[in-house]
C-alpha positions as CSV (number, residue, x, y, z in Angstrom):
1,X,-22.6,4.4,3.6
2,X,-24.6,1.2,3.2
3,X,-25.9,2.1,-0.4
4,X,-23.2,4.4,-2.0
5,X,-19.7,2.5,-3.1
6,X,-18.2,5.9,-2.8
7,X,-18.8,7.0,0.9
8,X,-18.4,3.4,1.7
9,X,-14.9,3.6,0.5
10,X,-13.8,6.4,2.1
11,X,-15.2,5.7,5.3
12,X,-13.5,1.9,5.4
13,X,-10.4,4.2,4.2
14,X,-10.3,6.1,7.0
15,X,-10.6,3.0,9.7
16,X,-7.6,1.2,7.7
17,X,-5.7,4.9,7.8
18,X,-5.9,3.9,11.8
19,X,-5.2,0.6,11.2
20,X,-2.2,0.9,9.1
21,X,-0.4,3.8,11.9
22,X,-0.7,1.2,14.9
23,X,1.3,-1.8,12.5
24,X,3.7,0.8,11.7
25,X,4.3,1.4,15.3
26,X,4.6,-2.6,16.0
27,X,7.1,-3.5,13.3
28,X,9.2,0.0,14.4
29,X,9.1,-1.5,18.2
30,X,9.8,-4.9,16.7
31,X,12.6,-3.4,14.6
32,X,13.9,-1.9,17.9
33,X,14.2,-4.8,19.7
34,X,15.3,-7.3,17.3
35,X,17.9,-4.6,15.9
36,X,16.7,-5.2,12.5
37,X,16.6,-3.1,9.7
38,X,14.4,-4.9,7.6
39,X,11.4,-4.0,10.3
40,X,12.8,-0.4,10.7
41,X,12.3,0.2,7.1
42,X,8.6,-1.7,6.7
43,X,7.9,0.6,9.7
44,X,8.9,3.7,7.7
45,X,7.0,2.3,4.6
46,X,3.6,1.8,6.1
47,X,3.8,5.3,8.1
48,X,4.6,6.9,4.6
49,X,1.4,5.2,3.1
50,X,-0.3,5.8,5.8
51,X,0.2,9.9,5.7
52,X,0.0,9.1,1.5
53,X,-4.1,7.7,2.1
54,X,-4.1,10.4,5.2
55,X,-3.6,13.1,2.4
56,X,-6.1,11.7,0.0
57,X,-9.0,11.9,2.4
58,X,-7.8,15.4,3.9
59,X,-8.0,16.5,-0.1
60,X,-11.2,14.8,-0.9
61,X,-12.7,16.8,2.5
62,X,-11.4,19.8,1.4
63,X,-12.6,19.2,-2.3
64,X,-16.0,18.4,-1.0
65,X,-16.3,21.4,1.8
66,X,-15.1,23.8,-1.2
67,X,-17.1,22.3,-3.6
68,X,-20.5,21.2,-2.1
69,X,-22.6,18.6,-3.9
70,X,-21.1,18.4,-6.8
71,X,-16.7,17.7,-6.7
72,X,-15.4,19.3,-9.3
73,X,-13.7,16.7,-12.0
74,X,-10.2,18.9,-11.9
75,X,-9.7,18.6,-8.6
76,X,-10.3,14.6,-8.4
77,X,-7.9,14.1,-11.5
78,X,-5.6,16.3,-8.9
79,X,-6.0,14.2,-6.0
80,X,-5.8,10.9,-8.5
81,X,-2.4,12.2,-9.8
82,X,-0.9,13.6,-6.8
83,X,-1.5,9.6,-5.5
84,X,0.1,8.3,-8.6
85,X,3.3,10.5,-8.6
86,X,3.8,9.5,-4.3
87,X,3.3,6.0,-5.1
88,X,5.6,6.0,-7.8
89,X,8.5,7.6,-5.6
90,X,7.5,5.4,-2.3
91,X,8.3,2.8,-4.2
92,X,11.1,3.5,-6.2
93,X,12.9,4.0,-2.4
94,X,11.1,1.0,-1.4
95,X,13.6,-0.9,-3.9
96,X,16.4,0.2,-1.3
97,X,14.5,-1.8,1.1
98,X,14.1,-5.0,-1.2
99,X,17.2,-5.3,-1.8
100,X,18.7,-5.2,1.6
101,X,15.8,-8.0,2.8
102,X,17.4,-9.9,-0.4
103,X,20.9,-9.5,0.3
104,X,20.8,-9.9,3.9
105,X,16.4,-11.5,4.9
106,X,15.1,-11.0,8.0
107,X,17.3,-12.4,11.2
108,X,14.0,-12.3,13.2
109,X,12.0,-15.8,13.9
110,X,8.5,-15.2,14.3
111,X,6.2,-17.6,16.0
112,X,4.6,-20.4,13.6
113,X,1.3,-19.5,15.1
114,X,1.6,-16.0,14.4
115,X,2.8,-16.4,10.8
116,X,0.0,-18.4,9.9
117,X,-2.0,-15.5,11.3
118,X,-0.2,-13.2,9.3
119,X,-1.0,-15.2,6.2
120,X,-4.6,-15.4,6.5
121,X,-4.8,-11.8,7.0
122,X,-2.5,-10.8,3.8
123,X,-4.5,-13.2,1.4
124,X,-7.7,-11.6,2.7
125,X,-6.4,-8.3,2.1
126,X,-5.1,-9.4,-1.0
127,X,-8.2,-11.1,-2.6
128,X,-10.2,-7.6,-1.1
129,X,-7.5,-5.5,-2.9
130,X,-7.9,-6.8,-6.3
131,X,-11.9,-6.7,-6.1
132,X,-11.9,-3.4,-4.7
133,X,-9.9,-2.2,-7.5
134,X,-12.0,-3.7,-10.2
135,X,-15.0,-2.4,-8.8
136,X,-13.3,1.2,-8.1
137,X,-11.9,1.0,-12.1
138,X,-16.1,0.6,-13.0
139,X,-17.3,3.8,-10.7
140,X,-15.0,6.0,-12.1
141,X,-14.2,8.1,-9.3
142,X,-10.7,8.9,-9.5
143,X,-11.0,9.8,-5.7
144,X,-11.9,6.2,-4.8
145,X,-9.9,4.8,-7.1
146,X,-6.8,6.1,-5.6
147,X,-7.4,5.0,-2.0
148,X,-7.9,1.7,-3.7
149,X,-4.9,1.9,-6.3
150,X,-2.8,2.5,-2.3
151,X,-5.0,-0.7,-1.0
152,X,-3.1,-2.6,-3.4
153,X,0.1,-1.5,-2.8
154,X,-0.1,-2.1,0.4
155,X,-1.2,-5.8,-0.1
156,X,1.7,-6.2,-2.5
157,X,4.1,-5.4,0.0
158,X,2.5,-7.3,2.4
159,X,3.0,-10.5,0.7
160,X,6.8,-9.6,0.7
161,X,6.7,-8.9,3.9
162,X,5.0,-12.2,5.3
163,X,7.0,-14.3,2.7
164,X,10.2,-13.1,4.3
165,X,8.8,-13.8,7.6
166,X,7.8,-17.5,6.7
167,X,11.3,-17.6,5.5
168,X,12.8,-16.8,8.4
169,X,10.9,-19.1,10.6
170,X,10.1,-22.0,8.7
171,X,12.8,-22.1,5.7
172,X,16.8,-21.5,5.3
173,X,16.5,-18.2,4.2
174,X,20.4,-18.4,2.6
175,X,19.1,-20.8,0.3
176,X,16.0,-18.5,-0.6
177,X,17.8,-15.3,-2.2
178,X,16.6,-15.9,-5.8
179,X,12.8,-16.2,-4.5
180,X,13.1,-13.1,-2.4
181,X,14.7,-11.2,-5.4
182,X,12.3,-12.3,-7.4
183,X,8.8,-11.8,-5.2
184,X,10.4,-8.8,-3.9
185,X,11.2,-6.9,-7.3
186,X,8.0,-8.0,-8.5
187,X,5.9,-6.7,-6.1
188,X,7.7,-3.1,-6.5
189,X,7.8,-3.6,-10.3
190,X,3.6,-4.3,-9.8
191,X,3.3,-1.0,-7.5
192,X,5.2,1.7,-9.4
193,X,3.8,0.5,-12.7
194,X,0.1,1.1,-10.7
195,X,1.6,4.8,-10.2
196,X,3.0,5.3,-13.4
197,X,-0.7,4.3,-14.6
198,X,-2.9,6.6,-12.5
199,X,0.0,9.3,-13.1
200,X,-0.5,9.2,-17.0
201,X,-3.8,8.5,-17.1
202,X,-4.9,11.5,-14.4
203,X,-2.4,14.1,-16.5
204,X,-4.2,12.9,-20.1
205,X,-7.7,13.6,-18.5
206,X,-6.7,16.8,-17.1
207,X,-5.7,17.9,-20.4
208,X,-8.9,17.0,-22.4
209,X,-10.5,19.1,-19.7
């Protein structure tokens, strides 16, 4: 673990796989007892990635007990496009959820103290998304690169989600709706196109093999 990116990465994977269930559970509870949709659907959202980097490391374990010491390459590309295609689709119906946060924000107030929280934590996972990715793009492992291609989907999303929480507790968010179209569209825009890109480029491999 300490010397091997690989290992390192799955084993980190499988702590934010934990992680990521329990804030699915808090923003279903708060959407229950706000009554907001916006929550209900974020809950929905992170449960699906959840069971989406759930599924890669079952695969990769199955891969690795079937394979021994050496993975074969076919069934990483596998794994690597079977992540593309479920991102692609996650957030394709995340767009649903974009657009009723844009039409309609979040009615829910959050505490300034835990919003600045909030954003400490998104930027760190944010800055930690985008190196992890570069560094998984340089070990080639298309196994690690997909539980760090869903790393930064789900930083992309956080951002929406924290800037529609900073909206509703610091701003007017009625006077908002063009940045939350915009950050929000974007951020879906940034995810598929990370899907469509690990799609296309797992099927091309597959075929020279």
């Amino acid at each position: 673990v300490l010397h091997d990116y690989g290992a390192r990465t799955v084993v980190f994977a499988s702590f934010a796989f934990a992680v990521n269930i329990g804030y699915a559970v808090f923003q279903g509870v708060m959407g229950i007892l706000s009554h907001s949709l916006w929550f209900g659907l974020l809950a929905c959202y992170y449960l699906l990635l959840s069971g989406l980097r759930g599924g890669v490391l079952f695969a990769e374990h199955r891969l690795r007990a079937g394979g021994g010491a050496e993975e074969p390459p076919e069934g990483k590309l596998k794994i690597y496009r079977m992540c593309g295609v479920s991102l692609i689709v996650l957030d394709l119906a995340l767009c649903a959820a974009v657009t009723q946060m844009v039409l309609y924000g979040s009615p829910v107030q959050s505490g300034a103290i835990q919003v600045i929280v909030s954003a400490a934590y998104t930027f760190y996972k944010a800055i930690l998304a985008v190196v992890n990715f570069v560094k998984a793009k340089r070990l080639r492992d298309p196994v690690v690169q997909s539980l760090r291609g869903i790393c930064a989907v789900d930083a992309l999303i956080s951002v929406v989600a924290l800037e529609t929480a900073m909206l509703a507790t610091f701003g007017d968010g009625e006077d908002m709706i063009a940045l939350r179209a915009v950050t929000g569209f974007a951020a879906c825009a940034a995810a598929i196109a990370i899907g469509i890109t690990m799609t296309v480029f797992a099927c091309r491999r597959l075929r020279l093999l």
